[in-house]
N, C-alpha and C positions, 0 to 999 in steps of 0.2 A: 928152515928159518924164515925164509921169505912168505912161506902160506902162517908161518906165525905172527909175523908181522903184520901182514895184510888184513889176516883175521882179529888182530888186534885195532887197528885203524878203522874198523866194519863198525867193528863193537861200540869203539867209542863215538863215532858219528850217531850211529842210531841212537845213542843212552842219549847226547846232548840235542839231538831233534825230533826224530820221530817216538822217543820211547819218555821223553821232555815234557812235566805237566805243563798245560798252558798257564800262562800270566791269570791271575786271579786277587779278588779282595771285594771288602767293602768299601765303600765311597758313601763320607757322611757330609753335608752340609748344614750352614747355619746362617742366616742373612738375620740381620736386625737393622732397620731400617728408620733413625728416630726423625727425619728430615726426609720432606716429600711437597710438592705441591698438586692441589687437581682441582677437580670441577666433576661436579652430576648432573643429569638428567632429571627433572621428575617428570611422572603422569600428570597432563595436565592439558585440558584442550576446552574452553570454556564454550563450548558447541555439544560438548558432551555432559547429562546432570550429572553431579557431582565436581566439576570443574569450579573454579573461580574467577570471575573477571577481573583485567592487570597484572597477571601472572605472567611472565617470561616461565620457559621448562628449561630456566640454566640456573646457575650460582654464582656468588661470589664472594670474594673473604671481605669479612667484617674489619679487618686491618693490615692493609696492605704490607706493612715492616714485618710481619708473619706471615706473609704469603707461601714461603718455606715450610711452614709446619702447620700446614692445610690434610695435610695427610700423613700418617705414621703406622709401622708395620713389619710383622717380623716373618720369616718363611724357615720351615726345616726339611730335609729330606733326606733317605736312609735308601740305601738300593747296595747292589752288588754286580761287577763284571768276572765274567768268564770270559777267557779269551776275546771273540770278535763280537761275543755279545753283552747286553747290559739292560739293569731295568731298576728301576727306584721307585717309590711311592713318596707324596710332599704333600704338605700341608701349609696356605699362606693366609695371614690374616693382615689382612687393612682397615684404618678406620678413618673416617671425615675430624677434623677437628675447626670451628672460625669458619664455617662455608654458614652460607645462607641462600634461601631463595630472593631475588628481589623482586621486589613489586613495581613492574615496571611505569604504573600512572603514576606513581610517586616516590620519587629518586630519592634515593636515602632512607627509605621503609624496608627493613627487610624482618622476613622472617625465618627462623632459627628451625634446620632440621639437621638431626645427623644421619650418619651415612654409613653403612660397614661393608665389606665383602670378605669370602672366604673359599677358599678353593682348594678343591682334595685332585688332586691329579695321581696316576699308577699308569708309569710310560715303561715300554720296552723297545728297543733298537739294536741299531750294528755300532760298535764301536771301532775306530779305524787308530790304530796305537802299534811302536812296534816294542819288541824287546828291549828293558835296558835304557828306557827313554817314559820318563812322568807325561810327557805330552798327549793328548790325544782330542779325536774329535769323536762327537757321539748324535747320528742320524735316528732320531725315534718319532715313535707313534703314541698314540696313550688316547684313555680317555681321561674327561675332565668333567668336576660336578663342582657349581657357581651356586654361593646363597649370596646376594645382595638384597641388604636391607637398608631401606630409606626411612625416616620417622615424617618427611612432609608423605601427608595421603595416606598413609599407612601402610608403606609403598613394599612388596618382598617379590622378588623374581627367584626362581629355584629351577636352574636347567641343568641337562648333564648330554655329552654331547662328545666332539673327539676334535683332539690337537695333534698337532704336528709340526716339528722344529728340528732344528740344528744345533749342535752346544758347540763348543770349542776349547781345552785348554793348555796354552802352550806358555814354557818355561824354561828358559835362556840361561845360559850359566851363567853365576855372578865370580867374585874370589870367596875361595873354601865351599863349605854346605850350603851355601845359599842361593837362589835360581831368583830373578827378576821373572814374574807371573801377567800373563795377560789372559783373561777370559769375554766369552761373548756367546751369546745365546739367544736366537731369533724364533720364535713361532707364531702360531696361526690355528684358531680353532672354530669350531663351528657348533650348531646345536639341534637335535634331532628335534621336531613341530612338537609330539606328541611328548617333549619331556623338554618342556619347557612353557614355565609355568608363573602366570602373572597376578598377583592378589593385591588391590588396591581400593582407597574408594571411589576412585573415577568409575564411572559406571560403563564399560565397555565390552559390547558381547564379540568376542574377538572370535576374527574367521581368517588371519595370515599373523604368522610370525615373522621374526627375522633377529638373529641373534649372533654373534660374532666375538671374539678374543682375538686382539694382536697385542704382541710384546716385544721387546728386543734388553738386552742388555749389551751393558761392557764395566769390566773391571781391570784391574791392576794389582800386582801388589807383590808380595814376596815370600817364598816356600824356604819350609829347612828340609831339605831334602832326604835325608836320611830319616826323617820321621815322616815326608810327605805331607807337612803342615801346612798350609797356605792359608795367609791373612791378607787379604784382597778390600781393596774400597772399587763399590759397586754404585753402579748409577742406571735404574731401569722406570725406562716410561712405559704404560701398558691403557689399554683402554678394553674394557666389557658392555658389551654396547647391544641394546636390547629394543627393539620395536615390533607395535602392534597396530594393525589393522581392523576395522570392520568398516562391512558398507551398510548404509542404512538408507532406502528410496533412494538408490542410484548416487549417494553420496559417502565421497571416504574418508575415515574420521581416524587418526591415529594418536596413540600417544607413546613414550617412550622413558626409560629405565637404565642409565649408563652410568660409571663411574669410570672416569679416566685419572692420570697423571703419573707423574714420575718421581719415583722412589729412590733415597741418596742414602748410603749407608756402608754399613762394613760388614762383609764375609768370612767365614770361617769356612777350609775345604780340608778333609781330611780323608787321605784312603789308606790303606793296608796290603799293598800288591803283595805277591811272590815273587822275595827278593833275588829267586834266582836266576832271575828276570828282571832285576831292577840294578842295575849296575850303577853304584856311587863310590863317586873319586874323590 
């Protein structure tokens, strides 16, 4: 009786861990973002032909009571975890709205460009989550490909290159199905010389790069847990920031291609774990 018992006790350990598919599903996202402010960069170095003289290479909104909706944008992304690991593919698109360049010898002259950017990112990482718990964080890598397009100069940068960041998403019990949501997500990217790429009219025979992506978010908001829905309000600043060099008889002439600011909006998070792994009370 006792080697039955024991051999029973064997069995069911193993069935419930070692013999236990791992935690698995998709994870879809959805950011739409109609509230944003920022500022770009253009090409623009009036030592170089094709420049203009009185040009500032910044911007500024045409009506400050809009300074809010200087920038608007929506982002998606579709991936899947297996156990300790995880990877998703996104797509995000931004556009300028009320920015201009100003003409700095004469205040209150501006002229009208738009602005857009777009970005295909395909990250994979460790996931650090346990059983029985929505929470989790997610260490990845990925690469990244940037189209920014400017209408002053006729401005298009096209790099592709590699990021790296941290996610985070953790959810606190509320009363019944409900969890109180907090998310945050911090990276940092770079961009390989040779694939990264500058077409404008400024005339500059370029001999250095330099190019960069930092972002951070933070949200809030509240899951139904048993469907694993979460409706989160997001607030993320990010900056894509692009410079070039040439020397020309021992002198160095650059000009530069950036689009920054910070995106205010509401998220959609939605995954599909194995719930025999997902314990709801």
């Amino acid at each position: 009786m006792k080697k039955i018992i024991s051999t029973i006790l064997i069995l069911t350990v193993l069935q419930s861990g070692l013999f236990a598919s791992p935690n698995h599903g998709p994870v879809i996202k959805a950011f739409y973002a109609p509230y944003g402010g920022g500022s770009y960069l253009v090409p623009h170095d009036p030592s170089i032909n094709g420049g203009q003289e009185g040009l500032t290479s910044g911007s500024a909104v045409i009506d400050e009571d809009d300074s809010l909706k200087t920038l608007s944008g929506y982002s998606i992304s579709g991936g899947y975890f297996y156990d300790w690991i995880q990877g998703d593919i996104s797509y995000t698109y931004i556009n300028s709205d009320d920015l201009c360049v100003v003409k700095a010898s004469t205040p209150g002259d501006e002229l009208e460009a738009d602005a857009s950017l777009r970005i295909f990112d395909a990250k994979m990482g460790y996931r650090f989550n346990n059983p029985g718990d929505t929470s989790y964080k997610w260490l990845y890598l990925g690469v990244r490909h940037t189209q920014l397009d400017i209408s002053y100069n006729n401005t298009g940068v096209d790099s592709t290159g590699f990021i790296g960041g941290f996610y985070g998403f953790s959810s606190f019990g509320l009363s019944g199905p409900f969890e109180f949501v907090l998310t945050y997500d911090i990276y940092a990217g770079t961009y390989r010389y040779d694939n990264n790429h500058l077409k404008t009219d400024v005339d500059i025979n370029i001999n250095r790069k330099f190019a960069v992506d930092f972002g951070l978010s933070g949200g809030m908001g509240v899951q139904y847990e048993p469907w694993d829905l979460a409706i989160v309000l997001k607030v993320s600043p990010f900056i894509t920031w692009n410079r070039y060099k040439s020397q020309d008889m021992g002198n160095d002439r650059e000009t530069e291609a950036a689009l920054s600011g910070t995106m205010i909006g509401i998220e959609i998070i939605f995954s599909i774990p194995d719930y025999r792994h997902n314990i709801v009370e």
